[in-house]
C-alpha positions as CSV (number, residue, x, y, z in Angstrom):
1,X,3.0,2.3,-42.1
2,X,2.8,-0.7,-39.6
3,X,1.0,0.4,-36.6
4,X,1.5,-1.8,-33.0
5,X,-1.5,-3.8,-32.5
6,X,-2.3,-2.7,-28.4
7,X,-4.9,-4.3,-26.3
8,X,-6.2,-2.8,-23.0
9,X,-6.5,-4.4,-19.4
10,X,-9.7,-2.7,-18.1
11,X,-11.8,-0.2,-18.5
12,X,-10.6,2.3,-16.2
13,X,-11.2,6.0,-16.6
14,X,-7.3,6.8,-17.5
15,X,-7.4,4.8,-20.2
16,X,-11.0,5.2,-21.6
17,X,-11.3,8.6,-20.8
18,X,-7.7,9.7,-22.6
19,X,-5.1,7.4,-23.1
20,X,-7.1,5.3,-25.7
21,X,-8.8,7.9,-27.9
22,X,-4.7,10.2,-27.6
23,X,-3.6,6.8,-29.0
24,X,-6.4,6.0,-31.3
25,X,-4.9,9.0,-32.7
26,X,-1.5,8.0,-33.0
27,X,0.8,7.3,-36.2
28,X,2.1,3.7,-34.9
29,X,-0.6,2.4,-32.0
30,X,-3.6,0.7,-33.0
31,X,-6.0,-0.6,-30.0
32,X,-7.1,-3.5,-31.0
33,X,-9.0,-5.2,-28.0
34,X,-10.0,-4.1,-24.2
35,X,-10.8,-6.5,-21.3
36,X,-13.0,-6.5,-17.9
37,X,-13.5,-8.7,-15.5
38,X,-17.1,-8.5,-17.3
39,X,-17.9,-9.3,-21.3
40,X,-20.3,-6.9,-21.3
41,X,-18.3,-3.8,-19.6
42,X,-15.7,-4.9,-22.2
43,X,-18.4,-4.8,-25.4
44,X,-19.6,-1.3,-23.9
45,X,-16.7,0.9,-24.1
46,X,-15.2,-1.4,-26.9
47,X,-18.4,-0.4,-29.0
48,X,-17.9,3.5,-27.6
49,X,-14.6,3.4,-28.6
50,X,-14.6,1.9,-31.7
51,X,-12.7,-1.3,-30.7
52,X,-13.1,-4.2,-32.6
53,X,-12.8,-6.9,-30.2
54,X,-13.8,-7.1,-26.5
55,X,-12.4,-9.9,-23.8
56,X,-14.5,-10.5,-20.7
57,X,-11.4,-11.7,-18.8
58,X,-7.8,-10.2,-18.9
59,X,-6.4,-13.6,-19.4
60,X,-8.4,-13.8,-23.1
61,X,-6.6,-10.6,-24.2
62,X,-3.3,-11.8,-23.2
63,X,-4.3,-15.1,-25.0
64,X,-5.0,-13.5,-28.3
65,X,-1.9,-13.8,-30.6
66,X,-2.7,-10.9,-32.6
67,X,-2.0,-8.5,-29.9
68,X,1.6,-7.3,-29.3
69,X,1.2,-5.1,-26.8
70,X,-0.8,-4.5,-23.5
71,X,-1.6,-0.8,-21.8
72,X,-2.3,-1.9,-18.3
73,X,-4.0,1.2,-16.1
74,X,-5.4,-1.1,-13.3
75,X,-5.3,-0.3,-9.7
76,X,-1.3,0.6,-8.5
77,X,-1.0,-2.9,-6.5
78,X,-2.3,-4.4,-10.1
79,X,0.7,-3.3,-11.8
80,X,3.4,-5.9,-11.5
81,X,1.0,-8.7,-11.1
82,X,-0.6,-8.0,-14.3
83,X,2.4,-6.8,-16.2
84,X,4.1,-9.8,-15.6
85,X,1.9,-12.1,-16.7
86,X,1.5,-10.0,-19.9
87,X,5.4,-10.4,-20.6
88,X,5.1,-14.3,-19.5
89,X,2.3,-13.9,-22.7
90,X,4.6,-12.6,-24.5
91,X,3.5,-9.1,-24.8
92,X,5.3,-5.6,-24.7
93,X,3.8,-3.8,-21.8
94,X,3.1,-0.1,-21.2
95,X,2.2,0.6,-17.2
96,X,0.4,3.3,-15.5
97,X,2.4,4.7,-12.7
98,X,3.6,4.5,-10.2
99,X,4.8,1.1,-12.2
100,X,5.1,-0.8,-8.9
101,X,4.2,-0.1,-5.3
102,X,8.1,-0.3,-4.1
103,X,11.4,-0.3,-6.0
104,X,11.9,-4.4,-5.2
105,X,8.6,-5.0,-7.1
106,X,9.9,-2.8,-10.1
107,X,13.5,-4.2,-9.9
108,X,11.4,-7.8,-10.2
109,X,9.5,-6.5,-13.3
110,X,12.6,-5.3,-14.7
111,X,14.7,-8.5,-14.2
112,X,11.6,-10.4,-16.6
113,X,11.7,-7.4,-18.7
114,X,15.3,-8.5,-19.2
115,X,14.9,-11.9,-19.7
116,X,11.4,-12.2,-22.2
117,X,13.3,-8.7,-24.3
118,X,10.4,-6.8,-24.1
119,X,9.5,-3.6,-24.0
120,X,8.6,-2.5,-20.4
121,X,7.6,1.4,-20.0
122,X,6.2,3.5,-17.0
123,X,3.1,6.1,-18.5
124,X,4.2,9.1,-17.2
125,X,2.6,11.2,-20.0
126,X,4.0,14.3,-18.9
127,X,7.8,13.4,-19.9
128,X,6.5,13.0,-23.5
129,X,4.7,17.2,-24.0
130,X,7.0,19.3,-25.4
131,X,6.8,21.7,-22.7
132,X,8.7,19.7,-20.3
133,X,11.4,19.2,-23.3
134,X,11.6,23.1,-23.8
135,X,11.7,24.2,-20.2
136,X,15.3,21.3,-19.5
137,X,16.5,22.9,-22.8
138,X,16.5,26.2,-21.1
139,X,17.8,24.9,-18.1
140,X,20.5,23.4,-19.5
141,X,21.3,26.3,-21.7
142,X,22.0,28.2,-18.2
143,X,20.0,31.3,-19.4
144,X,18.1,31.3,-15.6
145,X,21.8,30.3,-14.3
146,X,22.6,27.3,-12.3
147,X,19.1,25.9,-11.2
148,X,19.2,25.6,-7.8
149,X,15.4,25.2,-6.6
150,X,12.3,23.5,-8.0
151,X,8.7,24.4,-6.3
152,X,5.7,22.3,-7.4
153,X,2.3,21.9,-6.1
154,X,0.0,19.4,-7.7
155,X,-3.7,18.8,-5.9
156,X,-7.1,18.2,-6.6
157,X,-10.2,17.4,-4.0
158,X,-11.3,13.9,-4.4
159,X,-12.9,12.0,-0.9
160,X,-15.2,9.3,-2.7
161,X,-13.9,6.1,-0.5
162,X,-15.0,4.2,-3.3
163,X,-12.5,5.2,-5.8
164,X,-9.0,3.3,-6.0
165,X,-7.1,6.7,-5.0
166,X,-8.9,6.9,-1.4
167,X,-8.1,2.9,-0.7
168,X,-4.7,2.5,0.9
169,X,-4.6,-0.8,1.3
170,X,-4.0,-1.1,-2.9
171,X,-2.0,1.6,-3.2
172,X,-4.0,4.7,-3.1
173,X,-3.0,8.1,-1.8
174,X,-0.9,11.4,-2.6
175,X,2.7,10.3,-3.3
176,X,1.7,7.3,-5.5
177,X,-1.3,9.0,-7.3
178,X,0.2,12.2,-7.8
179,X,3.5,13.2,-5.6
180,X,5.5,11.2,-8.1
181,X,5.0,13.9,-10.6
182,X,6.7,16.5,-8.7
183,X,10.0,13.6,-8.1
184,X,9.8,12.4,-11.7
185,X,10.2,15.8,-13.1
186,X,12.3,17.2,-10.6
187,X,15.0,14.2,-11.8
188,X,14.8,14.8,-15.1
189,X,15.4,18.8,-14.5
190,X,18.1,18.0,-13.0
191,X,19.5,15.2,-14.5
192,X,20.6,13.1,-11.0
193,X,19.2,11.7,-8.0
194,X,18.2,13.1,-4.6
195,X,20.8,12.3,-1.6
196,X,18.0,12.4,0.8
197,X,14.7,13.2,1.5
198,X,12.1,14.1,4.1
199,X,8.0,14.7,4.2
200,X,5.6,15.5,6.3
201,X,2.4,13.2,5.8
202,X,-1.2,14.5,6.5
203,X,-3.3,10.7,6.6
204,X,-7.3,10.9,6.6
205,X,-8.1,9.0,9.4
206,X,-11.3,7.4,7.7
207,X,-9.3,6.4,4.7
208,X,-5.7,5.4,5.7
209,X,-4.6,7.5,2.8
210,X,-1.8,10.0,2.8
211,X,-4.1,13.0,1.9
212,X,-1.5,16.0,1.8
213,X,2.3,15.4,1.2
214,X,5.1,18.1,2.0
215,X,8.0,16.9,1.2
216,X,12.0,18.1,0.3
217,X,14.3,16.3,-1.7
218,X,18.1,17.4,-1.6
219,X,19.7,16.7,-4.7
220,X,23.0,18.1,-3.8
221,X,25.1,20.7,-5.2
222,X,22.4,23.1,-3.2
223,X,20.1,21.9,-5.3
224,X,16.3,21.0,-3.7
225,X,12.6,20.3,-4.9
226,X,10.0,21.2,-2.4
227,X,6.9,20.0,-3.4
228,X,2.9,19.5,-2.2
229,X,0.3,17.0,-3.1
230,X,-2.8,16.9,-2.0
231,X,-6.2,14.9,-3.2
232,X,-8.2,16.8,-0.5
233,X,-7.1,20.5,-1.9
234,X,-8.1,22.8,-4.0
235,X,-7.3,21.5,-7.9
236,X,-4.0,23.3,-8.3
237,X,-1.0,22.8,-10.5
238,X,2.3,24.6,-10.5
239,X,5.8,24.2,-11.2
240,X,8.8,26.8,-10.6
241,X,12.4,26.1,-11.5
242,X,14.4,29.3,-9.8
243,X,18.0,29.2,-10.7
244,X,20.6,32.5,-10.1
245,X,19.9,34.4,-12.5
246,X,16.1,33.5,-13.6
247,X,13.6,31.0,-13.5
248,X,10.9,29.6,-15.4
249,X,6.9,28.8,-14.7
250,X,5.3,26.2,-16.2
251,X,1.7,27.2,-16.4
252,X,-0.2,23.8,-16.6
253,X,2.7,21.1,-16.1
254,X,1.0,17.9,-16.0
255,X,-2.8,17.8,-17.1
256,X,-2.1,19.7,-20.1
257,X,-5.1,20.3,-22.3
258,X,-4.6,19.0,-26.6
259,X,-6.6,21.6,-27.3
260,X,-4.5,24.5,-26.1
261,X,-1.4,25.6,-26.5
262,X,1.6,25.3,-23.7
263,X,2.9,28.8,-21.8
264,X,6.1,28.0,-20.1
265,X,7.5,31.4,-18.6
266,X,11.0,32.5,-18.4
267,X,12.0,35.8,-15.5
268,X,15.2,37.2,-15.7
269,X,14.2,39.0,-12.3
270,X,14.8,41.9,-13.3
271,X,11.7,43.7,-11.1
272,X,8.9,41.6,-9.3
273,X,6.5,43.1,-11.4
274,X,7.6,41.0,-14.8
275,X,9.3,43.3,-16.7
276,X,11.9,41.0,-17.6
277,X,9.2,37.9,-18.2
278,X,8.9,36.4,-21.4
279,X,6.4,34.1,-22.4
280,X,6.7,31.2,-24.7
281,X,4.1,29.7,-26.9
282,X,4.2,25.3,-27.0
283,X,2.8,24.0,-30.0
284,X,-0.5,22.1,-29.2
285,X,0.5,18.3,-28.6
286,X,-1.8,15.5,-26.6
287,X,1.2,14.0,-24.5
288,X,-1.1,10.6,-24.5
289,X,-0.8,10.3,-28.1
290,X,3.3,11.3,-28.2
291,X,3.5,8.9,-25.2
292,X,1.9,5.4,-26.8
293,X,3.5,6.3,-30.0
294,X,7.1,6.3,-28.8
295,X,6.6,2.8,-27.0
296,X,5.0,1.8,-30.6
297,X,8.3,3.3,-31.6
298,X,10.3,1.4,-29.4
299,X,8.5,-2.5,-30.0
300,X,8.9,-1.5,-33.4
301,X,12.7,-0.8,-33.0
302,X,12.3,2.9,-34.9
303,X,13.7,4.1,-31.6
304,X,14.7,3.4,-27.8
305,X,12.8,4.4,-25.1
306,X,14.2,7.6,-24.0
307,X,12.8,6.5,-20.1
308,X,13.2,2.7,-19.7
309,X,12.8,0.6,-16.6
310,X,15.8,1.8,-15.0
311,X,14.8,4.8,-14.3
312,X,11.5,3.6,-12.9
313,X,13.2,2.0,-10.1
314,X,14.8,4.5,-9.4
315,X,11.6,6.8,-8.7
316,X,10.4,4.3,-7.1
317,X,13.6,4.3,-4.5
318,X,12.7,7.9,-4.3
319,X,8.8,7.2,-3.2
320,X,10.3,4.4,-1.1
321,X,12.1,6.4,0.7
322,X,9.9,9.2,1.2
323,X,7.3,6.8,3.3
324,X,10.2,5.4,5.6
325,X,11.0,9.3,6.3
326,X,7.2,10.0,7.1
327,X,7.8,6.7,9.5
328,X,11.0,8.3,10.8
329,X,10.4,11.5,10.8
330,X,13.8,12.2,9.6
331,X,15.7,12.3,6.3
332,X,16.1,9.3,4.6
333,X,18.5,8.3,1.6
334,X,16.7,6.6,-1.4
């Protein structure tokens, strides 16, 4: 079985830490090569990782013409910059998200996805566990109803100024990092667009970052996700989708562990005390590893992307909007 020969841009902690050794694991991604701005960063994790070749500049990589594909996890205002000039190279491309830091920059790296017919994707992991496939199955089945409210809290406590998530001037903070999450999934849940938004926007005043996110999202039809994001909280993740006649818990919706299995939980409401709960068992899974095989999948033409760059953009309307409402203070349409 051909596998997708991959190279790496960096040696960040996403990618070393799990999105290379999920794919390593994969059935159609092979990492090939990883880059740093320095040979011998590139040569350490390269030799940790069991990587056969090792660039000490991004532009070598992209130079190589046995690599058909680039995983690029650098820093959020990195993204477009770099992914285009893996395209211009020729390459497929697989982004860490957000994919841009406003919907014009990914409508730009969609237009020269377009034209070099590559394969562009956002790495939002989470779409790719099976968990997040079981609990729209149940929505859409209507056993909890017509689903009229998502809650979801994602957090973690992180005040290093050093690290890219604490610098706002290259896209660090909250929404970016980690309120995209809660909009990403809440889309997909319910299968449309928000008509309008508003947030309330807690920024550190050492770090320029938006360091606690509130925000709403009205989807229409009654419909609403409510969501927090914090990176000066308490770790915490959550996700409730209530609908009229039940709802469903998602126990660890977006970091979740390959070495246990899923628990998504489905309440007919019967009592407050879960006598109508039910408790479903997901098969283990590593979402990394299902999420740089179906891109594989995809550049190999097995099978099209079930998320391409149109929906990218338009999360990204959805973030762009959310910062002009925390300017307004109002509700803003994406």
């Amino acid at each position: 079985m051909r596998k997708v020969q991959w190279g790496v841009l960096s040696t960040a902690q996403i990618g070393t830490n799990h999105v290379i050794p999920a794919m390593q694991k994969g059935e159609l991604s092979h990492i090939a090569a990883i880059a740093s701005r320095g040979l011998d960063k590139a040569q350490a994790a390269a030799a940790a990782l069991g990587i056969e070749r090792a660039y000490g500049s991004y532009e070598d990589l992209l130079a190589d013409p046995a690599i058909e594909a680039v995983y690029n996890p650098l820093p959020n205002h990195l993204h477009v910059p770099w992914s285009l000039k893996a395209l211009e190279a020729g390459k497929h491309v697989l982004c860490e998200k957000p994919v841009a830091l406003t919907a014009a920059e990914a409508e730009t790296l969609a237009a020269a996805a377009t034209r070099t017919g590559k394969v562009v994707a956002e790495a939002f992991m989470v779409r790719h566990h099976p968990q997040w496939r079981i609990a729209k199955e149940i929505v859409d089945s209507g056993r909890i109803g017509a689903a009229r409210a998502i809650q979801t809290v994602f957090a973690y406590h992180l005040t290093d100024p050093s690290n890219i998530r604490n610098q706002a001037g290259i896209g660090g903070g909250g929404l970016y990092d980690i309120g995209c999450y809660a909009i990403a999934t809440a889309r997909t849940i319910f299968g449309g667009e928000p008509e309008r938004v508003a947030g309330l926007f807690d920024i550190d005043p050492m770090l320029g970052t938006d360091r606690m996110v509130s925000g709403l999202a009205a989807f229409g039809d009654g419909r609403t996700l409510g969501f927090v994001c914090g990176t000066q909280l308490v770790p915490c993740q959550r996700v409730e989708i209530l609908g009229t006649k039940g709802r469903i818990e998602i126990a660890i919706p977006f970091n979740a562990p390959n070495d246990l299995p899923g628990r998504i939980a489905v309440d007919d409401g019967r009592d407050l005390t879960g006598g109508g709960r039910e408790v479903i068992t997901v098969p283990l899974a590593d979402q990394y590893t299902l999420q740089g095989d179906a891109v594989s999948r995809a550049i190999l033409r097995e099978a099209p992307l079930a998320w391409g760059l149109d929906d990218a953009v338009a999360n990204m309307r959805v973030i762009d909007a959310f910062f002009r409402a925390a300017r307004s203070g109002g509700w803003e349409r994406p």
